[in-house]
C-alpha positions as CSV (number, residue, x, y, z in Angstrom):
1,X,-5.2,-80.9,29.8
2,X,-1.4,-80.7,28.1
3,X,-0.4,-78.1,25.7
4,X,-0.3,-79.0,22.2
5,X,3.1,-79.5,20.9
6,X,4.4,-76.8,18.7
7,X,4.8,-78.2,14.9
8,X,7.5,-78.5,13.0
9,X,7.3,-75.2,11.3
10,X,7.0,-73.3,14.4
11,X,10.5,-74.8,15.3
12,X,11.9,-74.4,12.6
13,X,10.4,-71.0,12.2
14,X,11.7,-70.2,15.5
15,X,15.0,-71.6,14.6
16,X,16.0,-69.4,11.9
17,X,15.2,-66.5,14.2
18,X,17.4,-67.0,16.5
19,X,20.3,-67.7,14.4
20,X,19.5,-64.4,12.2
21,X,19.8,-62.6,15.4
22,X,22.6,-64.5,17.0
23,X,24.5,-63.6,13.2
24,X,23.5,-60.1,14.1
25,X,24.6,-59.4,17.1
26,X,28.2,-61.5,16.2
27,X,28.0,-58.8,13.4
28,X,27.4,-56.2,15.6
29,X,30.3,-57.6,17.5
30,X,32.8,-57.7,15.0
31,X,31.6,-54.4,14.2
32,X,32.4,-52.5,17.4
33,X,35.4,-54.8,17.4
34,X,36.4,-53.2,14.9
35,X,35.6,-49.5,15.8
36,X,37.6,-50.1,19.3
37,X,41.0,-51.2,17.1
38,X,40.5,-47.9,14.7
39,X,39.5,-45.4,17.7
40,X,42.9,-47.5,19.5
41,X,45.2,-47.0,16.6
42,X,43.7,-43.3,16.2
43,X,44.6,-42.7,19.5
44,X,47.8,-44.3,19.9
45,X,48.8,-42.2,16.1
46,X,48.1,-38.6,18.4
47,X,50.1,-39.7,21.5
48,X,53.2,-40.6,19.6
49,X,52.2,-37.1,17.9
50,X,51.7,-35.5,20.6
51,X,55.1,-37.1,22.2
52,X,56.8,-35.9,18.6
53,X,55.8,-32.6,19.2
54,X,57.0,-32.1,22.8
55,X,59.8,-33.6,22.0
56,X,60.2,-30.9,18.9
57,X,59.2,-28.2,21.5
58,X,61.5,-29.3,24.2
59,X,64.5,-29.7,21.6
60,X,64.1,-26.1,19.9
61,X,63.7,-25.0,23.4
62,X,67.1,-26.4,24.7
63,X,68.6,-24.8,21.4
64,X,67.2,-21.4,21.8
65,X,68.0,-21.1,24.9
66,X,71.5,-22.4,24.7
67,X,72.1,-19.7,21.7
68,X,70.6,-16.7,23.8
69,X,73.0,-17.6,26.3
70,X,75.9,-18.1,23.8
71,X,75.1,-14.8,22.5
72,X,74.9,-13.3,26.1
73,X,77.8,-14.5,27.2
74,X,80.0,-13.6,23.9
75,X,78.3,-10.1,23.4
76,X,77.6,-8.5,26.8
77,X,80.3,-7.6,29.2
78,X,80.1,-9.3,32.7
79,X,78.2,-5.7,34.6
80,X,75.4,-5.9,31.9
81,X,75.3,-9.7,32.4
82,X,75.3,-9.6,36.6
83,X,71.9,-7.0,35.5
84,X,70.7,-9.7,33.6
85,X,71.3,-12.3,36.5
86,X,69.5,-9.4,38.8
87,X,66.6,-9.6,36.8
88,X,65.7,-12.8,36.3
89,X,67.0,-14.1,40.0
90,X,64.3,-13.7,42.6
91,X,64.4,-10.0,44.3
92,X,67.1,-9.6,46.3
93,X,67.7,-9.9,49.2
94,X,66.5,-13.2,50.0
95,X,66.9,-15.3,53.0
96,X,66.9,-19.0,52.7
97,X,66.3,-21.4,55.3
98,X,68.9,-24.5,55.6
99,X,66.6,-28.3,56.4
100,X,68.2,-31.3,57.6
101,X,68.1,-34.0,55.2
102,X,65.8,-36.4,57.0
103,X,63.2,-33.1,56.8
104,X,64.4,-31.1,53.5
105,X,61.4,-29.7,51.7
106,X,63.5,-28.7,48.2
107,X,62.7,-30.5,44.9
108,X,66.1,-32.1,45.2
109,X,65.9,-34.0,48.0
110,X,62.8,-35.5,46.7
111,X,64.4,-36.4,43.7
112,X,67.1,-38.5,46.2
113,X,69.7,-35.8,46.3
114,X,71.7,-34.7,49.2
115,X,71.7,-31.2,49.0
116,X,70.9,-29.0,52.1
117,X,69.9,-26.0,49.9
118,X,67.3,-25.3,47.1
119,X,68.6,-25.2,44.2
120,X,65.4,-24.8,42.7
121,X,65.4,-20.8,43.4
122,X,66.4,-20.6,40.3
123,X,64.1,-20.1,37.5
124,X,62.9,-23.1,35.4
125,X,65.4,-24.5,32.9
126,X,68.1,-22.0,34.4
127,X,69.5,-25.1,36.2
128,X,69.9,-27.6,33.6
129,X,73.2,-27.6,31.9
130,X,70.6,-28.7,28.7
131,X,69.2,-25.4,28.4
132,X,72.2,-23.3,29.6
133,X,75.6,-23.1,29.1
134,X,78.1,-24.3,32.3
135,X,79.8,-20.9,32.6
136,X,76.3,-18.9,32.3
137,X,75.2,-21.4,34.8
138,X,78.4,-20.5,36.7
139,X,78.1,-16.7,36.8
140,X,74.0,-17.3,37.8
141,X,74.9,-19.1,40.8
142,X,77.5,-16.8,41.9
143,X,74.8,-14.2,41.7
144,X,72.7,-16.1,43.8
145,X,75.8,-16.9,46.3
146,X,76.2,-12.9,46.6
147,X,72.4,-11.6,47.3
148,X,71.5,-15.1,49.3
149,X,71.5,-14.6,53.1
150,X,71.7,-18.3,54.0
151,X,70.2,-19.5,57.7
152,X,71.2,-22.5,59.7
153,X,69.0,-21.3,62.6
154,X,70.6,-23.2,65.8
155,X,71.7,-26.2,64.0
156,X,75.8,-25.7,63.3
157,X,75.9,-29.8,62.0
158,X,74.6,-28.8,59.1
159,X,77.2,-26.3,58.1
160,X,79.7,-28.8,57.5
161,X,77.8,-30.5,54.9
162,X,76.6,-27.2,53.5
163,X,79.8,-25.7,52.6
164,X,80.6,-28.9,50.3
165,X,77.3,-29.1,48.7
166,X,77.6,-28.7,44.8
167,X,74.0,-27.2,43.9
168,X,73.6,-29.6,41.5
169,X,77.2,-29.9,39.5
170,X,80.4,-30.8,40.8
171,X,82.4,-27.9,41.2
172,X,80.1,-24.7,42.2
173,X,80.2,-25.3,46.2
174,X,79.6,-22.4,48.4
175,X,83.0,-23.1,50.2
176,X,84.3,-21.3,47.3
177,X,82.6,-17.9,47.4
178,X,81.8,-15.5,50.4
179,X,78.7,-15.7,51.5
180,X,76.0,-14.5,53.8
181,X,75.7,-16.5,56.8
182,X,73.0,-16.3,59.9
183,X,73.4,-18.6,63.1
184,X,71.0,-18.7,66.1
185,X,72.9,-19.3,70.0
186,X,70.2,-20.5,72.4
187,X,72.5,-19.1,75.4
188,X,69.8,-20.8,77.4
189,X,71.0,-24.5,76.4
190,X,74.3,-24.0,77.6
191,X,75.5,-24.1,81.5
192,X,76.0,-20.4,81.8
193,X,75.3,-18.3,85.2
194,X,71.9,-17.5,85.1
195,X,70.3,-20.2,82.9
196,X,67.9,-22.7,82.9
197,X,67.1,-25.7,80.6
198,X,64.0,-24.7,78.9
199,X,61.6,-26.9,76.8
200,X,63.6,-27.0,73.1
201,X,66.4,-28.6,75.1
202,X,64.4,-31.2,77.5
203,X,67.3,-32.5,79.7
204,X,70.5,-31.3,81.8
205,X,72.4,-28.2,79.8
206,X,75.2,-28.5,77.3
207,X,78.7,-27.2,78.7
208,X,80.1,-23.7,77.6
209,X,82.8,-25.2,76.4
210,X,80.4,-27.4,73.7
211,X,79.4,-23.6,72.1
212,X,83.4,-23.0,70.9
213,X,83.7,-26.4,69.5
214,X,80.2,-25.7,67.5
215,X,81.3,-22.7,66.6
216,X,84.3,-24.1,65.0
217,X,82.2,-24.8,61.9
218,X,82.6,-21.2,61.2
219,X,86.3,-21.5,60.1
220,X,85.6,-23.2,56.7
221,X,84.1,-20.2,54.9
222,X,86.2,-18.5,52.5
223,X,87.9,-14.7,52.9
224,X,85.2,-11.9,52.6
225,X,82.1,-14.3,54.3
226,X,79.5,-12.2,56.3
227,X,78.8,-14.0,59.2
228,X,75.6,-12.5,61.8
229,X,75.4,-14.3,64.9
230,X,72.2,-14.1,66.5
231,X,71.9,-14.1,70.7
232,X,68.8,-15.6,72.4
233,X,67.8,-16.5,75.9
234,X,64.8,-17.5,77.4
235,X,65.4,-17.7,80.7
236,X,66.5,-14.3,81.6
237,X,63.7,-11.4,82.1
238,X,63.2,-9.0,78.8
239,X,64.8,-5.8,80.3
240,X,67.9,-8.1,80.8
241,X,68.6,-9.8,78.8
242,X,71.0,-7.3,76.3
243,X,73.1,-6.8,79.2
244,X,73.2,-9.9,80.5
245,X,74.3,-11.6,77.2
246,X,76.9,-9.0,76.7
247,X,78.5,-9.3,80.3
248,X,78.0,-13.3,80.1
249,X,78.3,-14.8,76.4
250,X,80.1,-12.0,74.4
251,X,83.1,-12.0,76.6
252,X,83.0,-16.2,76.6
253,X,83.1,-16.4,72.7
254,X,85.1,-13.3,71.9
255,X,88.2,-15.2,71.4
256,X,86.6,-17.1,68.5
257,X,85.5,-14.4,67.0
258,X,88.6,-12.3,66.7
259,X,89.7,-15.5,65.0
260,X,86.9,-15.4,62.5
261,X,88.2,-11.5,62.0
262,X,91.4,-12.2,61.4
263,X,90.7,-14.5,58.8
264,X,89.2,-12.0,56.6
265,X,85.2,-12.1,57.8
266,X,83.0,-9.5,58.6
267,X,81.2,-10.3,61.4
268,X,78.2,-9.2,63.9
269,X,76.6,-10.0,67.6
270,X,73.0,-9.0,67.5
271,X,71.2,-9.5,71.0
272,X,68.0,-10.7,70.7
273,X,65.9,-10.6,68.0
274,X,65.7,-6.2,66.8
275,X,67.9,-5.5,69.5
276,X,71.8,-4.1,69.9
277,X,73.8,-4.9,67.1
278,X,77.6,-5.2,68.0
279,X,80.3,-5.3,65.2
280,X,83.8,-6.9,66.0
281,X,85.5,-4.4,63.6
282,X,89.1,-5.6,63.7
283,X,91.0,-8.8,65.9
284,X,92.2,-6.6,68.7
285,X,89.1,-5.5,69.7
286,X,88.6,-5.4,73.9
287,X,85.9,-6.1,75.9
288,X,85.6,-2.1,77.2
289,X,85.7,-1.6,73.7
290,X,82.6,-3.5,73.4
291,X,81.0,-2.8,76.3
292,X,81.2,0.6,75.5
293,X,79.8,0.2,72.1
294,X,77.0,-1.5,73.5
295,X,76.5,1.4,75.9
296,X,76.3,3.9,73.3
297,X,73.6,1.9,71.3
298,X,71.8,2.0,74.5
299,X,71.9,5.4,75.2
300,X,71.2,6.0,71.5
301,X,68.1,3.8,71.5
302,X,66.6,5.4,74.8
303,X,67.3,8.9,73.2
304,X,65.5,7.9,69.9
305,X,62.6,6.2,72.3
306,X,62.4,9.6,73.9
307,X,63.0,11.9,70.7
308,X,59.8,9.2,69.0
309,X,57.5,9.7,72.2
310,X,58.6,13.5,71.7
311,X,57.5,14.1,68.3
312,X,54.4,11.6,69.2
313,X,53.2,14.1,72.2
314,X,54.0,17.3,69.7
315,X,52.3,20.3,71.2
316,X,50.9,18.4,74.4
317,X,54.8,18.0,75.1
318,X,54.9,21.2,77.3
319,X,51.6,20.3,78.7
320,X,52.3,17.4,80.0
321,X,55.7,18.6,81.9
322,X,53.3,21.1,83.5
323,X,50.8,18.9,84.7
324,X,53.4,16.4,85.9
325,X,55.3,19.3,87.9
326,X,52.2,20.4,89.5
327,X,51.4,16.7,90.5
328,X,54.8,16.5,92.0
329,X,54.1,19.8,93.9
330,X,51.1,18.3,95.3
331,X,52.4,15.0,96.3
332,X,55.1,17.2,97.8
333,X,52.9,19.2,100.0
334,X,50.9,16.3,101.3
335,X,54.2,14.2,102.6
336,X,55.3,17.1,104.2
337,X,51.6,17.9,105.6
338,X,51.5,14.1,107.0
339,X,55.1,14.3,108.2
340,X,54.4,17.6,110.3
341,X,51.3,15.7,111.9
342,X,52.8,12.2,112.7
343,X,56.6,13.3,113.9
344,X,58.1,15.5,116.3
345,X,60.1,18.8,116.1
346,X,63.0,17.1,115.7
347,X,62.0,14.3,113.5
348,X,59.6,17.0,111.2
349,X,63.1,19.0,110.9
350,X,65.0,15.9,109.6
351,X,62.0,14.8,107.0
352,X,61.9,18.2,105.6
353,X,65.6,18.2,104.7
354,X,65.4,15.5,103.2
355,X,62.0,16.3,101.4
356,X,64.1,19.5,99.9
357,X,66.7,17.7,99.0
358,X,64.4,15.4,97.1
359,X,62.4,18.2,95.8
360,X,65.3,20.3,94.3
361,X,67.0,16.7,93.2
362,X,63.8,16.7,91.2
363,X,63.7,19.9,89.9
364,X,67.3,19.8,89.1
365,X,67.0,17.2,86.4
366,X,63.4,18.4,85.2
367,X,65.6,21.6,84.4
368,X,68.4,19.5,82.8
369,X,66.2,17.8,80.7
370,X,64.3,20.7,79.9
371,X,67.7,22.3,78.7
372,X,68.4,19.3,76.7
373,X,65.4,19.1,75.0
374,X,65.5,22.7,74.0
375,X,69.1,22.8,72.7
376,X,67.9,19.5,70.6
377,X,64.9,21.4,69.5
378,X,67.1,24.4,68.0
379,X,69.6,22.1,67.0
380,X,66.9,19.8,64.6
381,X,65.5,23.0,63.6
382,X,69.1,24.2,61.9
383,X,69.8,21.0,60.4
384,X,66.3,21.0,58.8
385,X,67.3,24.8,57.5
386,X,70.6,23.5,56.2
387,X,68.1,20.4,54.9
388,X,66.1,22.9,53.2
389,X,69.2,24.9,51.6
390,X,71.1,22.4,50.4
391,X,67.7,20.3,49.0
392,X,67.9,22.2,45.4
393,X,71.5,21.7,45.2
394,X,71.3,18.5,45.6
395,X,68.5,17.7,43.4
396,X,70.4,19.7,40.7
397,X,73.7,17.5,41.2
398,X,71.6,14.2,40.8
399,X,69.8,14.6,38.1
400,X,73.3,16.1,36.2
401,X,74.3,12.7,37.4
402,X,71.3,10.8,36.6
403,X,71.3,12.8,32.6
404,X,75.2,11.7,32.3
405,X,74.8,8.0,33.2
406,X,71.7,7.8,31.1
407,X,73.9,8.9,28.1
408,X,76.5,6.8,28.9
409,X,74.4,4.0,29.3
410,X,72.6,4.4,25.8
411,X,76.1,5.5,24.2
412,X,77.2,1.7,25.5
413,X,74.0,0.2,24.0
414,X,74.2,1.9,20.8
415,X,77.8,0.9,20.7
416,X,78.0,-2.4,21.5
417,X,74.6,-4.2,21.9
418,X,73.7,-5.5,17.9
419,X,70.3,-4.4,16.6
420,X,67.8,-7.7,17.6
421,X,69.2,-6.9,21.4
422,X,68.3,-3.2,20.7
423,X,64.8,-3.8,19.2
424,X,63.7,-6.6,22.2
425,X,64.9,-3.5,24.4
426,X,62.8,-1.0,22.6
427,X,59.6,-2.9,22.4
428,X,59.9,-3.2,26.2
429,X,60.5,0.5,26.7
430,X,58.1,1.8,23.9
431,X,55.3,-0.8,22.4
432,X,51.8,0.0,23.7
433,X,49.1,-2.6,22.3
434,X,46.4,-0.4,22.6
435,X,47.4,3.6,21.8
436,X,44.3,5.6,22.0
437,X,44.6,8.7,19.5
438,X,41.7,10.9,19.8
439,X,40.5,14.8,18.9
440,X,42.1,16.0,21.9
441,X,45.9,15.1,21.3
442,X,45.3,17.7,18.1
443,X,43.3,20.1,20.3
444,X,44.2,22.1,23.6
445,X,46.4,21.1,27.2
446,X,46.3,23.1,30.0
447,X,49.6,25.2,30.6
448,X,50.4,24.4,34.0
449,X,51.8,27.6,34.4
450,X,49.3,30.3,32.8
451,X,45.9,28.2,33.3
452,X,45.4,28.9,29.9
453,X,44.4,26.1,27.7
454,X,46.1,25.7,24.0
455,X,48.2,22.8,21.9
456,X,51.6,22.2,22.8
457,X,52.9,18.9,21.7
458,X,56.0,19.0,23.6
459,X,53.5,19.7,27.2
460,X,51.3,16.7,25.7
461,X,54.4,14.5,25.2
462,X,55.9,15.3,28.8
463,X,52.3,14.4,30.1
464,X,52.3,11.1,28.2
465,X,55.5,9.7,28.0
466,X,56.7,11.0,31.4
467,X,59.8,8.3,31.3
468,X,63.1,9.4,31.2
469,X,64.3,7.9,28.0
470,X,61.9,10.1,26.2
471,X,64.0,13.0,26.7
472,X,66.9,14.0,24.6
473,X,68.5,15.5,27.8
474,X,69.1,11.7,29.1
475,X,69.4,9.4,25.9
476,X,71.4,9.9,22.8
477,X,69.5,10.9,19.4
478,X,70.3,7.9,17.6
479,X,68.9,6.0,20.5
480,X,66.0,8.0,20.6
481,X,65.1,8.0,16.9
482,X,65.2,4.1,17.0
483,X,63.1,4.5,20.4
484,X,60.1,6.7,18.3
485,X,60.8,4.4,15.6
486,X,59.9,0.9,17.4
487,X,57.3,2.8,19.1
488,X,55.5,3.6,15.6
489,X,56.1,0.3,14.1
490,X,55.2,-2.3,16.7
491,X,52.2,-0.2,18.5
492,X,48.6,-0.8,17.5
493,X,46.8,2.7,17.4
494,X,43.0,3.2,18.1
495,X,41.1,5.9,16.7
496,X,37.5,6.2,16.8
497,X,35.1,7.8,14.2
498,X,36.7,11.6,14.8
499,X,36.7,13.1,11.4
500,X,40.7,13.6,10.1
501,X,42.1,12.9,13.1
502,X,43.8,9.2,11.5
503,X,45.1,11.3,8.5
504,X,46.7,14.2,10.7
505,X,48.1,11.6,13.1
506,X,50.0,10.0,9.7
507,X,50.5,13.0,8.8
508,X,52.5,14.9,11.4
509,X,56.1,14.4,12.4
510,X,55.6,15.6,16.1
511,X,58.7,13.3,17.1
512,X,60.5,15.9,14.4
513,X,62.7,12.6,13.2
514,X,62.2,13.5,9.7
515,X,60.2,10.7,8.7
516,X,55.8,10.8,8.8
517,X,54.4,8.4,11.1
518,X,52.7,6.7,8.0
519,X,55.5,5.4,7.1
520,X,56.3,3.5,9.9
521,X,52.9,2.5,11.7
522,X,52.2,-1.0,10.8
523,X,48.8,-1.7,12.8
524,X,45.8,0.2,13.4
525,X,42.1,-0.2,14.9
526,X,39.3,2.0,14.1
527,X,36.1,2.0,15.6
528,X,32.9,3.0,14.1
529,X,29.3,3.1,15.4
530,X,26.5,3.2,12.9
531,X,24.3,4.9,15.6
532,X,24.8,8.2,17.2
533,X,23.4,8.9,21.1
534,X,24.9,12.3,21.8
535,X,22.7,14.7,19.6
536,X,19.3,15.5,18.9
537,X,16.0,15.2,20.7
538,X,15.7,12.7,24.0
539,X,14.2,10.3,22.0
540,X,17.5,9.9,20.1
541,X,19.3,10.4,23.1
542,X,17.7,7.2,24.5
543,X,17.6,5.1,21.1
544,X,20.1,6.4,18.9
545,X,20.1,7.8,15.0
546,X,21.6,6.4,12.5
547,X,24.8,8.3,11.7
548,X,25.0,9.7,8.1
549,X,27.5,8.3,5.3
550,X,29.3,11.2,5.2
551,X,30.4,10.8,8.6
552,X,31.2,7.6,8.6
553,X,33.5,7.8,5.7
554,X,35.1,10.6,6.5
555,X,36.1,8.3,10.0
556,X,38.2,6.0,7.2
557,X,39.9,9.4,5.6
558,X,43.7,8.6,6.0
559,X,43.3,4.8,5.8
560,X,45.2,4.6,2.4
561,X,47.8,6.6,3.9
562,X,49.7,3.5,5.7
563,X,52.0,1.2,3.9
564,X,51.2,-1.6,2.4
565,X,51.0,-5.0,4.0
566,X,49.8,-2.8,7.2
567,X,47.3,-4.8,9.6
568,X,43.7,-2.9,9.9
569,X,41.3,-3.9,12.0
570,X,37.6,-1.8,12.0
571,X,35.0,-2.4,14.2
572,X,31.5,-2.0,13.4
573,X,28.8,-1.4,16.2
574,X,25.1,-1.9,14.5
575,X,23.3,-2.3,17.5
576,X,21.2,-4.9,15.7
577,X,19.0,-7.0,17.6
578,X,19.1,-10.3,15.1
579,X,21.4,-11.8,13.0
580,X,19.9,-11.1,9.9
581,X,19.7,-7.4,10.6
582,X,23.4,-7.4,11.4
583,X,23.9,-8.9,8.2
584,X,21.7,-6.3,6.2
585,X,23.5,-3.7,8.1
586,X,27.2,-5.2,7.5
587,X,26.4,-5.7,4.0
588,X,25.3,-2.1,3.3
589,X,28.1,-0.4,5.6
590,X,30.7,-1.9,3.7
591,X,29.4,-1.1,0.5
592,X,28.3,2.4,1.9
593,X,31.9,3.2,3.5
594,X,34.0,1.2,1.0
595,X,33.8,1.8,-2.8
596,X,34.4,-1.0,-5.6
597,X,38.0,0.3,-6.5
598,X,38.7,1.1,-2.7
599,X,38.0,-2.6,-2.0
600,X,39.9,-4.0,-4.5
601,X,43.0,-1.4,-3.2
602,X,42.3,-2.8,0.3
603,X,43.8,-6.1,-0.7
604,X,47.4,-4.1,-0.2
605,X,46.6,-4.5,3.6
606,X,45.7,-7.2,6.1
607,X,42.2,-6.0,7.0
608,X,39.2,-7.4,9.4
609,X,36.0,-6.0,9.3
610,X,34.7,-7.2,12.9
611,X,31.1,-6.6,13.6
612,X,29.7,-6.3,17.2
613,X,32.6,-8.3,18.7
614,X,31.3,-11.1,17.6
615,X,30.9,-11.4,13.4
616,X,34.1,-11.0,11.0
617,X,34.3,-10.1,7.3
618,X,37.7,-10.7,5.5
619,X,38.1,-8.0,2.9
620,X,40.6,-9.9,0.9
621,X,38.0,-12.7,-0.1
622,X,35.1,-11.9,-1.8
623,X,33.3,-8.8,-0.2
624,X,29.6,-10.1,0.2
625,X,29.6,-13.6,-0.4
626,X,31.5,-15.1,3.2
627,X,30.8,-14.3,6.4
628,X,32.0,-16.3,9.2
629,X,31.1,-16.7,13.1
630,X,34.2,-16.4,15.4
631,X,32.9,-16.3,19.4
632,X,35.2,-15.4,22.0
């Protein structure tokens, strides 16, 4: 049995359906077609926006900084500028490692440059002539050149191509200043006496004569250049290796190195790593003269081994001789027991002339040393009794010294620097964001000297503003009143809900410059909490009372004292456990603390009423009607 055939309507029926929703969805279509293009064209409107404004950025960066160092470089004479160059180079000294180009690690290799060095130890922007001047680039880099030890490790290839590297420009090349310069001598890959081939070098040894032509590299460094040669072998035992590199390799390269002196450099033979240190002081230096040095440093170091195990021991010192004498003693008496049994007359006669010998041999230099050690012993404890005596003279000399450069110093900065240099200088010396001012800087400080507790401002101020340029002994008055000055206006005080203690601060010239601090402050933060935990029963103890108006208001006495256009800040702790009770309370402490004509003269300052950290009011706008959520 077949299905009837659906009748006409029923197609046609069917029909319209699908093209209505076929017209829909190519609605649809166009619609999110549409959307796509405007979110596209949106988008594409920010980046070239966004690209505006770095470029904006990145151009008033290039001209600030440019100006700062025009101004730098016309204003400040070159000592204050090589402090500048101190400061904002990494701390000095530094040692920087020297890569081969096929395995250089700097940012300039990367970028397909052939420098040796990293440039990039300077600080970002300092090393693009965009940003910086050339010549302040210029005097950077010759700071850099003079507090950079630079080390080539074994490798002397790379110090040809070094010395010609341009760090970036085309005419700073280290060839042209002195500089610090390491280099590492593998004795061991060389054919000298005593040697072997060890694993860095796989292979048959490099001649001697190989080591003068590498050190030849040496010769292109200009007048003045430190160079430290470092000594190293492998192949020799650790006790001997000092002196074998001194009797062996010193003697071989000596030559060279008078050379290297006579040109002008400085230079110095370390064996092994923390070992003797030999300086080739002028270019006719001998070999006794050297051996002999390095027999002194040895003597020196086994004296200060002995003087370190000395002072380690302390009392045990006298002890220990004691218990080693008695040992001797004992091993003593049992050779000569066992002699006496094993030899004859004749033969026992022989061993015990030579056991006295050996004994009083013995004894002898216990005695010596003895002697030694107590001459050094009386002679330590005079120098530390001259030490002692001359300590207070000293300390008295210095800090003359210390209170006349400090004048000077100021004297120059007041004299030359202009005032925006000053101010950047003071508000790194003196601004404090958050300067807590509470009952006790009014009350009592305890005299270190009688125990007694009462106010002294001047043993308060040494206690909290123990730096130097706080004293008029070490900076000039003018400096110092522009010092107390910065120090009122860019600090933000904190007070907390102390009765009087904001108008007394405002009040009081305690710097004595002849000006009240309410003239000058400029930003203040007060804290008040509507409920009280430190009085009454336990139960308020635990939960808190309300505070009383009174209180409260007399927290804001002194308010009105600042200047106008002053920025106040108070926050308000309700404790309140929903919104709408913070609200309620907000609403009724501000018209509590705050009267209608105290409101309207708040509008003189740049106030925020900010409740439990988390709500702000803005006094200048209508007092009750907007309140505003700001998390954070």
């Amino acid at each position: 049995m077949t299905s009837p055939s659906p009748s006409e309507e029923e197609n046609k029926r069917l029909h319209d359906d699908c093209y209505r929703l076929l017209r829909a969805e190519v609605k649809l279509q166009e619609w999110r077609d549409e959307e796509v293009k405007q979110y596209e064209r949106h988008l594409l409107k920010q980046t070239i926006e966004r690209g505006n404004t770095s470029d904006a950025l990145e151009k008033y960066a290039r001209t600030s900084c440019h100006q700062l160092c025009d101004k730098v470089l016309e204003v400040l004479p070159r000592e204050m500028r090589d402090a500048i160059y101190q400061h904002v180079l990494p701390a000095s000294p530094i040692v920087m490692n020297i890569f081969r180009n096929n395995a250089c690690r700097c940012k300039s290799c990367r970028h397909g440059k052939s420098t040796l060095w990293d440039p990039t130890h300077l600080p970002q922007h300092l090393d693009d002539v965009d940003y910086v001047p050339q010549e302040f680039y210029r005097e950077l880099v010759e700071q850099l050149y003079q507090t950079t030890t630079f080390d080539f490790e074994e490798d002397f290839q790379k110090i040809a191509d070094f010395r010609i590297n341009d760090a970036g420009t085309t005419d700073i090349v280290p060839v042209n200043y002195p500089l610090n310069i390491s280099i590492l001598i593998k004795c061991h890959v060389y054919d000298f006496a005593g040697t072997s081939s060890l694993g860095d070098q796989p292979g048959p040894s490099r001649p001697r004569r190989a080591l003068l032509t590498d050190l030849e590299a040496l010769f292109g460094f200009k007048t003045g250049t430190n160079i430290r040669i470092h000594l190293q072998v492998d192949s020799i035992p650790g006790t001997e290796k000092e002196a074998w590199e001194c009797d062996t390799v010193v003697p071989f390269i000596l030559p060279t190195m008078r050379r290297l002196v006579a040109l002008g450099m400085k230079v110095k033979l370390c064996l092994e790593d923390g070992g003797c240190e030999l300086v080739i002081k002028d270019d006719g230096v001998t070999m006794e003269e050297i051996k002999d040095q390095f027999e002194k440093d040895q003597e020196a170091a086994r004296w200060s081994n002995m003087f370190a195990d000395t002072t380690r021991l302390g009392k045990k010192f006298k002890l220990i001789l004691i218990l080693l004498q008695l040992h001797m003693q004992q091993n003593m008496d049992v050779t000569i027991s066992e002699t006496l049994r094993n030899t004859g007359t004749g033969e026992c006669d022989c061993a015990c002339g030579q056991l006295r010998k050996r004994a009083l041999r013995t004894l002898s230099e216990e005695s010596i040393c003895k002697a030694r050690v107590a001459a050094l012993q009386q002679e330590l404890a005079l120098l530390e009794k001259h030490l002692a005596s001359i300590t207070p003279t000293t300390q008295d000399a210095i800090e003359q010294l210390a209170k006349t450069e400090c004048r000077q110093l100021t004297h120059d900065i007041m004299t030359r620097l202009p005032r925006e240099i000053r101010d950047m200088i003071y508000v790194h010396l003196s601004t404090r964001d958050r300067e807590l001012i509470e009952r006790e800087h009014f009350r009592v400080t305890l005299d270190p000297l009688t125990r007694l507790y009462s106010y002294d401002f001047e043993r308060w101020k040494a206690q909290h503003f123990p730096a130097h340029y706080w004293n008029l002994q070490y900076v000039s008055q003018l400096f110092f009143r522009e010092l107390v000055e910065n120090y009122y206006r860019t600090s933000t005080f904190l007070f907390g809900d102390d009765p009087g203690v904001m108008k007394r601060f405002l009040n009081a010239d305690e710097m004595k410059l002849g000006v009240l601090p309410k003239a000058l402050v400029s930003s203040v933060e007060i804290r008040l909490n509507a409920v009280s935990h430190d009085r009454g029963s336990f139960r308020a103890y635990m939960f808190g009372i309300p505070k009383s108006p009174e209180r409260m208001r007399e927290a804001l006495d002194g308010i009105f004292e600042l200047r106008p256009g002053a920025k106040i800040v108070i926050r308000f702790v309700s404790e309140a456990k929903t919104k709408e009770e913070r609200d309620a309370h907000c609403k009724g402490a501000m018209t509590m603390l705050l009267e209608e004509a105290q409101v309207e003269k708040m509008k003189m300052y740049k106030v925020k009423f900010i409740v439990d950290e988390g709500q702000v009011w803005d006094l200048t706008e209508a007092m009750k009607d907007e309140l505003m959520a700001i998390h954070g």
